[in-house]
Structure formats: structure tokens, C-alpha cells
N, C-alpha and C positions, 0 to 999 in steps of 0.2 A: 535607063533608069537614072533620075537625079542623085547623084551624089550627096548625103545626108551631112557628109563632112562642110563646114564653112570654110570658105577659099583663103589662102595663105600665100601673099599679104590678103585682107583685107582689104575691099573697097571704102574707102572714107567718100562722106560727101564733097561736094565741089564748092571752092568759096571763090566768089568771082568778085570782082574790085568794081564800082563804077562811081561817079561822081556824080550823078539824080538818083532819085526815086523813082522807079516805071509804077505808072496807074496800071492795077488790078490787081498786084502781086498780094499776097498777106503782107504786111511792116508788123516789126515791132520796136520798141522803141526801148531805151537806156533811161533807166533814173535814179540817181544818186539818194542817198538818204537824207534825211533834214541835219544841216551841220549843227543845232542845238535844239535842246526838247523844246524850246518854246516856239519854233516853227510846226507848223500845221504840217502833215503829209499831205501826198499831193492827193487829190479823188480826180477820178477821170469817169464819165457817165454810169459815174452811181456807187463808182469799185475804187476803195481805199486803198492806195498805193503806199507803202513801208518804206519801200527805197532801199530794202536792208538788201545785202549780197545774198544772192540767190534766190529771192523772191518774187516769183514769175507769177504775174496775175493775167486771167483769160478775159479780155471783156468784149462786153458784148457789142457794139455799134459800130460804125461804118468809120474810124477811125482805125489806128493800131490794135491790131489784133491781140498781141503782147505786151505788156508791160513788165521791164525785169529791173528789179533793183540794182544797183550798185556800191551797197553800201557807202565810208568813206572814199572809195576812187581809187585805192591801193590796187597797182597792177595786179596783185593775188585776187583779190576781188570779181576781177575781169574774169581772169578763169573762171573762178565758181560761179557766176552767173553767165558765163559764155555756158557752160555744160550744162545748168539748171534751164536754159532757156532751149536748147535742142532737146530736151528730153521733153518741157513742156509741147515743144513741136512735135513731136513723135507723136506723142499721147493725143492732140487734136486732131491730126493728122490720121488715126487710127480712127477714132470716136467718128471722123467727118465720114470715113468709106463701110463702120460699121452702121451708119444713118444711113446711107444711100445718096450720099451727098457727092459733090463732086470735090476729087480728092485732086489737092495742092501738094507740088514737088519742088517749089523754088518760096522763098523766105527773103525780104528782103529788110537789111537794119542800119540803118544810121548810126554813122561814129559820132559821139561827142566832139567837139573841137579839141577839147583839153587831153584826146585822149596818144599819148607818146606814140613811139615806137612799141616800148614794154609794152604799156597798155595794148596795143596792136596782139602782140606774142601771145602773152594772158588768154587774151580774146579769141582770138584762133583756137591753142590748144584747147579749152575748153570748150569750144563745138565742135572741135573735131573727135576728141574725145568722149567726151562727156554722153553722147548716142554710141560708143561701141557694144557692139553686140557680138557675144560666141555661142550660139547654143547648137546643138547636133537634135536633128528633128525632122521625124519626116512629114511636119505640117507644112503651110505654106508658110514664109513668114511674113511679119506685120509689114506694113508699108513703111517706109522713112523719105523724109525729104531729104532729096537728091543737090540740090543745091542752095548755099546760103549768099546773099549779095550784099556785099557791104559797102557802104556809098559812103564817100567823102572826096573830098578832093584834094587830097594831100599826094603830092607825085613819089612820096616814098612808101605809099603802101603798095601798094606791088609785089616789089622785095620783101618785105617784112614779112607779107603771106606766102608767100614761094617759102620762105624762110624757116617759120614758123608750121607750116604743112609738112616739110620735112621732116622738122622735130617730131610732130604730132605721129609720123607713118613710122617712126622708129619705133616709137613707143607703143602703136598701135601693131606693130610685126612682134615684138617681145610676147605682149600678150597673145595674139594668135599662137607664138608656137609654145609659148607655157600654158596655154590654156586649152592643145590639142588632146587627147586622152591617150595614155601610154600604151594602149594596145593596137592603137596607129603608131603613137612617136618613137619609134625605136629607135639606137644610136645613131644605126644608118640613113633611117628616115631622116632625123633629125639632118647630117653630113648631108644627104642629098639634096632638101630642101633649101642649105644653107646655100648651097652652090647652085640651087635654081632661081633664088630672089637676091642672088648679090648683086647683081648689075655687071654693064658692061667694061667698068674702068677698076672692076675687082677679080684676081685672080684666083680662083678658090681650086686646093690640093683637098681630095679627100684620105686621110692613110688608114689602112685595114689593118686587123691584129698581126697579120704577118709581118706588117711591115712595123709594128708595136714590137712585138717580138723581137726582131732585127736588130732593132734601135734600143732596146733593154728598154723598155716604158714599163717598168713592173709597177706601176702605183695603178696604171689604168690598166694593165693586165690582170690584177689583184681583184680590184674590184669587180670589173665587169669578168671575173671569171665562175661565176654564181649562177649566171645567165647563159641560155640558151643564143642569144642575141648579141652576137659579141660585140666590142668596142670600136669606135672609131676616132681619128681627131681630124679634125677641122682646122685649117691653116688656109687663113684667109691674107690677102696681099695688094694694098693698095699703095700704087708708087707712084707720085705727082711728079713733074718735072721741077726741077728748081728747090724740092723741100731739104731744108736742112737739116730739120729733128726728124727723130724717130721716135715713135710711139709705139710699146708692144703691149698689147689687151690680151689678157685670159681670163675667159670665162667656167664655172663649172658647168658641164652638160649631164650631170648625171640624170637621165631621163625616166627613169623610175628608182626610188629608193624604199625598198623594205628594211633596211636596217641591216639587211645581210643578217650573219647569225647572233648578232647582238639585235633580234630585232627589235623592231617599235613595234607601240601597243595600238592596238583595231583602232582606236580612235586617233583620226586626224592623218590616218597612213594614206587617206585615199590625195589627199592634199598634194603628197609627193610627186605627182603629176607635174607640181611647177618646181622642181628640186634644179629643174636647167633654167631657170630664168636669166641667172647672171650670166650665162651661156648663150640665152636668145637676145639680152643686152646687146651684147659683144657683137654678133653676128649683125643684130638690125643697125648698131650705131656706127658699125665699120660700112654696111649697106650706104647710109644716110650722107658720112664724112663721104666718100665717094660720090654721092650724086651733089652735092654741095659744093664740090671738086675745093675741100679746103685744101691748103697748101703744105700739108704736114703728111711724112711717110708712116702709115700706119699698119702694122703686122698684126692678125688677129690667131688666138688659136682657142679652139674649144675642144677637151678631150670629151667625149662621149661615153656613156657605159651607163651597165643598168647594174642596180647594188639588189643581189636577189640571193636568195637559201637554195645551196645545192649540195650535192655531193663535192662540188668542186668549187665552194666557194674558198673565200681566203678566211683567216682563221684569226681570234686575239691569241697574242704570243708568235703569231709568224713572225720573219723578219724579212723583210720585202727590198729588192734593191732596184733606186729610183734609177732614172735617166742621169749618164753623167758619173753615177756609181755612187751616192749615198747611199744608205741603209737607213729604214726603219722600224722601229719597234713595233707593229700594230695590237693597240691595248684594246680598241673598240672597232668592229667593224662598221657601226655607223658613223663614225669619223670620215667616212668613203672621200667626201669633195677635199680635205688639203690634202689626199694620197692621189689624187687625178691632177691637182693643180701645182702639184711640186716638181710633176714629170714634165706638166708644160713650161712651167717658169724653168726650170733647166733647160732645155731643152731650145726655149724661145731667146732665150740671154746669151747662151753658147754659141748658138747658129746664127741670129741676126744682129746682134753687140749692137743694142735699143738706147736710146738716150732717157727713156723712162720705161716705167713698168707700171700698167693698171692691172687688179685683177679684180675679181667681182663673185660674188658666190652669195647663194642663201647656205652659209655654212654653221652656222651655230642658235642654237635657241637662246644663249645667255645673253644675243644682244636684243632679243624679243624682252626679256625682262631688263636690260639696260635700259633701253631707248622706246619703247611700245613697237607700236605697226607701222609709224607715219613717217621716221628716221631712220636713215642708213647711220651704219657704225662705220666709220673714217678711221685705220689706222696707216700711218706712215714713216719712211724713212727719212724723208725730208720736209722740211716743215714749207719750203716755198710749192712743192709738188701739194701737197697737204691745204695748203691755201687756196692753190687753184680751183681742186675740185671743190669746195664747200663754195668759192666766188661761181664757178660755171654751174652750180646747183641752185643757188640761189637765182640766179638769172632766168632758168628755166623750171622755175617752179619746183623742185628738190631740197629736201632737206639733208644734211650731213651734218655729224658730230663729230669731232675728231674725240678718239680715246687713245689712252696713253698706252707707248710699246713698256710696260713697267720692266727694266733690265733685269728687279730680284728675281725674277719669275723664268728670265732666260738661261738660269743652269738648268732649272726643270726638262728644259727639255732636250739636254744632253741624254742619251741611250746610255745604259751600262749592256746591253750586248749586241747593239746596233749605232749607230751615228747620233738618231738622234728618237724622242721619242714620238706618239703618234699623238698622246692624249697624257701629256703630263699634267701635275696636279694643277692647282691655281685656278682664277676666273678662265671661265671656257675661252670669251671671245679675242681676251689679249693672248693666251697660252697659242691658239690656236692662230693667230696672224704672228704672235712669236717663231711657230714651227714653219710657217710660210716663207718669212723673213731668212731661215737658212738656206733656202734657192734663191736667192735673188742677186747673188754674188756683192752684193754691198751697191746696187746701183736705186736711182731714185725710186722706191717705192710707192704704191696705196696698193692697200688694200680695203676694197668696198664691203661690207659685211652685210646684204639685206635680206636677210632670213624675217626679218618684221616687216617692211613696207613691201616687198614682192608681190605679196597676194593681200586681199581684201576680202571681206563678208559682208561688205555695203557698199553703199554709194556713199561717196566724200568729195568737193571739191569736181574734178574731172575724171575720177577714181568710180570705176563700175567692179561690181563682185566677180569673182575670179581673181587672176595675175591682173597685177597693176601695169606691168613697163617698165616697173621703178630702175634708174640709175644709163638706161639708153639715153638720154637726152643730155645728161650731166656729160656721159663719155662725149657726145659730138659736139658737147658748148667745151668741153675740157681740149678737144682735139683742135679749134678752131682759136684757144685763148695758146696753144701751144704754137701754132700755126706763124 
């Protein structure tokens, strides 16, 4: 019987490099917008070409089967009409074998001359992208083209697409495992999958509650004690020869969140599905830095756990003791993701003495109403750590904010009968990278906060509904500028 589930990684299609055109394939072709309104748009047999980013027109005649705008030529561009032009191929693609036609699996497009490196990157992610698909179904599904060829003759494309492919499968794994459904994703599922798609120059440790227990991890103990499903963490370990820094990633994995007994309300609870995203980041971008073989030592950890109502859940007002020996206050048990990630940041600083620290989580709604859906919230310990990621975000099509660690706001979350508190007063998203910041032993911090761009309800850009990916690609352009 076929498996209804879709395969984790993900097939992407295949972009092959050559330097002609092959006679018979479908082309489609690139076209800039008119650089002032007094130029004409282009018309190609009969069909007015806009030239704006992302506007992919079908025409009819024995020419270019496609024609996709490129706006002004801004590498951002490139993506948005790399992924509007795979979707248009999908969609003809489908119509061709719903005719009875004969169905096309290879695409072929000519580069601009003008078009960089960047432009290269752009272009990529957004076909690779821009057609992903997750659906559980036991129909057959649609056709897709199988491979895109991109012709020029530039002898550094190559690399750029090896390069750029990778980015893309990172972020294209994130989405597969935040966009599995939690009555497959379990912590373990989650722990064992990690260690089936890490590859071979990544050593992945999976640790059980027992060994949670052992190690005093009461933050993932707490939480994931609600649950039938108990907790796991994920200690992922890539060690290059020669690397001088060290890099330590934690992600959150809470793999389903009700809220625990502070729960959330029916609406938008089913969403918490992707509550591990910053967790399938971590896992896909340590994946990625490894087959890239950057030259940087990178330690990954992702605590696991599901936040559920039991008899045996944890409670507001317990006092919970982390990894390490702090205490704290728990005011809200939906708070769950800084009480799994304070046990890792201890725990990963202690044992591996990292020369930085990332960590990554959809932890707060407030930075939903800070920043919308489309930007991550940046807060940091050091401003040159702080620079890199919003410089490596930008590169790879990511956006970061940095918001401010406000110090008034750090007596709040001193504990009057724990360490420290869980849910002091003040704005959510600084209060809450505030409480972070006391595991981190004072060494270079970020914290990634993308509770807004994780998931989508549209198509945007290279962005299909579901989990985005968001902040996998930042971590391996971050890992590679540390390198």
C-alpha cells in the first residue's frame, strides 16, 4: 500500500547547467520591466509582456513557451519570478496531460548576461522553491517538471547552483518536518528522523527521558510531562578538520503545543503543528553546513516535547529546576519553548564551551504584532554577532530586525521564589529573549524569534502555504560568514 505520507526530505527538481539551447525542449524566456513609463512593453505574438517581477505570461506560438517578467533586475526579483515561473510550469504542465497531450518534464531558460552570482542564488531558490508541495492524499498527484536547464556560459555557474540547491533543500527539509501532521511527528519521530537525514559527516546522539532525567533537564521534563509521548533531545555534531570557531544552534522542537493547562483557544491551535520549526531550521541548516563541508565546528541541539493537558502536566506556580541548577517560576504554561530552550542553552555552553550561541524558536506572538509574518525578530548579545545574521539573511533572501535587549525590563525577571521568572511582566518578545539571556553564561548571543514568518496562508515571493523554512538558510549563510 502507497504511503499517503510525503517523503522527508523532499524531492526538489533537478537544475542542470549548460551553455546552448537543445531544440524541442519548452524555453522560457526572462524580461525586465520597461526602465521608464515612456517605453512600450514588450508584445511577443499578440501577448503584452509587463516585465513586472513575477508576471509569467503563456503564449501561444512556436517560440518561448514562457515569458516571465523581471521587474527592475534586483536579485529579490529573481526569486519572485524564479518561483512564479515553476508554478506557471506546473500549471501547463498539468492542463497539457489533463488534454491528452503529451506531457513535458524538462524546461529549458536562458540567463540574462547581466544576471550575477546573486542573481544566480535568487533564481535558483525561487524554482526550487516556489513548486514545493506537502499534501497527505490518497490521490495520485499532479505531474511536475522534473528538471529545469539553465543555459549560459558562464563557468561559475556550477557552483553557484550546487550552492544555492543546498540552501534551497534546507529550507525545503524545515518545511517538510513543520509541515508533517503531529499525530505522525512525535518527539521521537521527530529525534529519529533527524538522525536519518543528517548525512554522513553529521553525528547525531538521540537522548531519552531517562537520560533527561539523569542530566536534571526539568524545563523539557515539565513540559513534555502532559504527554503520553515523552521527550527527546537531539544533539547533532559536525566537526571539520581545521575549524577554529565553534558554533552552537538550538532550536525549539516542541512538536505539538496545546498550551498545556494554560491552554489556547480552538482557533489557530491546529497551526501548532509547526511549533518546531526553529527546531527543523536547526536540524536541516546543520544538515546543509555539513554537505557544503563549510569550515566551521557546528553543534546542534533540539529538545523535543509535546505541551499537552494531563493529569501529569506541569502547572503555573510550580518551580521547575533547569539543567545546570537554576530555577524557575512557571507563570504560564504556554510559555513551554524558553523552558525546553534554557535546558538546552545550559547544557550546550557547559558541555561544549561554543564561541557563539544561535537559538531559533516560534516563541512569542508579540513579535507577530511587532514585525508581521514576513520578518524574524533579532535580539542579541553582541552587536557584531547581531550584524552577521541580518548581513547572512539578507544574502539569502531573509529578513531580520534587530530589537532592543531593554536592561529596565531585566530585574523583571528576577523570581522572588525561584531564580528567575518564566513570564515576567513587560513586552512579551524582549521579556522573553530577556529570560533566555540568563543561560547563556554571558557568551555571544542571538536569538531568532520567528513566530511570524514560520508559516504562511499564501503564496509570497518563493513562500507556498504551510511552514515557510524561514531562518534555515540564514543559519548556513551565518555558519559559512563565521567559517
Amino acid at each position: 500500500m502507497r504511503n499517503p505520507l510525503p517523503p522527508v526530505p523532499a524531492t526538489l527538481l533537478d537544475i542542470e547547467v549548460a551553455d546552448q539551447l537543445r531544440r524541442g525542449l519548452p524555453t522560457a524566456r526572462l524580461v525586465a520591466a520597461p526602465d521608464n513609463d515612456d517605453v512600450e512593453p514588450l508584445e511577443l505574438e499578440g501577448v503584452r509582456i509587463s516585465g513586472k517581477a513575477g508576471d509569467v505570461q503563456t503564449l501561444p506560438g512556436a517560440g518561448p513557451r514562457w515569458v516571465a517578467g523581471l521587474g527592475d533586475g534586483e536579485p529579490k526579483q529573481y526569486r519572485k519570478t524564479g518561483a512564479a515561473l515553476v508554478r506557471a510550469v506546473h500549471a501547463s504542465l498539468a492542463e497539457d496531460v489533463e488534454s491528452g497531450g503529451k506531457a513535458f518534464r524538462a524546461v529549458q531558460l536562458e540567463l540574462p548576461e547581466e544576471a550575477s552570482g546573486e542573481h544566480v542564488t535568487e533564481l535558483v531558490l525561487g524554482l526550487l522553491l516556489g513548486g514545493y508541495r506537502f499534501k497527505v492524499t490518497a490521490e495520485e498527484p499532479k505531474p511536475v517538471v522534473r528538471t529545469i536547464r539553465l543555459v549560459s556560459a558562464d563557468p561559475a555557474l556550477p557552483a553557484l547552483v550546487e550552492r544555492a540547491s543546498a540552501l534551497a533543500a534546507a529550507t525545503a527539509l524545515t518545511r517538510d518536518l513543520a509541515n508533517t501532521p503531529s499525530n505522525v511527528k512525535t518527539p521521537a519521530w521527530l529525534a529519529d528522523t533527524a538522525a536519518r537525514v543528517a548525512g554522513p559527516r553529521v553525528e547525531v546522539t538521540v537522548r531519552d527521558e531517562k537520560w533527561l532525567a539523569a542530566e536534571g533537564f526539568g524545563g523539557v521534563l515539565a513540559v513534555g510531562g502532559g504527554s503520553a509521548r515523552p521527550p527527546r533531545l537531539v544533539e547533532m555534531t559536525y566537526k571539520p578538520a581545521g575549524a577554529t570557531r565553534h558554533l552552537l544552534l538550538v532550536g525549539k522542537g516542541i512538536t505539538f503545543d496545546t498550551g498545556g493547562l494554560s491552554i489556547k483557544p480552538a482557533d489557530g491551535m491546529h497551526l501548532m503543528r509547526t511549533d518546531m520549526a526553529g527546531g527543523a531550521a536547526v536540524i536541516a541548516a546543520t544538515r546543509a553546513i555539513a554537505a557544503l563541508g563549510l569550515p566551521v565546528r557546528v553543534t546542534a541541539l533540539v529538545p523535543c516535547a509535546e505541551n499537552h493537558v494531563s493529569g501529569s502536566s506541569y502547572r503555573p506556580g510550580d518551580i521547575v529546576r533547569h539543567y545546570g541548577g537554576k530555577t524557575t517560576e512557571v507563570g504560564n504554561t504556554d510559555a513551554e519553548g524558553r523552558m525546553v530552550l534554557a535546558d538546552a542553552l545550559a547544557y550546550g555552553i557547559r558541555k561544549f564551551t561554543p564561541d557563539y550561541v544561535v537559538d531559533a524558536a516560534t516563541l512569542t506572538g508579540a513579535m507577530k504584532v511587532s514585525l508581521g509574518l514576513r520578518t524574524g525578530g533579532l535580539f542579541a548579545s553582541d552587536s557584531s554577532l547581531a550584524a552577521a545574521v541580518v548581513a547572512a539573511g539578507a544574502r539569502v533572501g531573509e529578513a531580520w530586525w534587530r530589537m532592543p535587549l531593554v536592561e529596565d525590563y531585566a530585574e523583571n525577571v528576577r523570581g522572588d521564589f525561584g531564580d528567575v521568572r518564566q513570564t515576567p511582566g513587560g513586552p512579551g518578545g524582549i521579556t522573553a529573549a530577556l529570560f533566555l539571556r540568563e543561560f547563556t553564561a554571558g557568551l555571544p548571543w542571538a536569538h531568532l524569534d520567528i513566530a511570524g514568518p514560520a508559516r504562511s496562508e499564501k503564496n509570497y515571493d518563493e513562500v507556498v502555504p504551510g511552514a515557510t523554512g524561514f531562518a534555515a538558510r540564514t543559519l548556513v549563510e551565518l555558519a559559512a560568514s563565521l567559517g
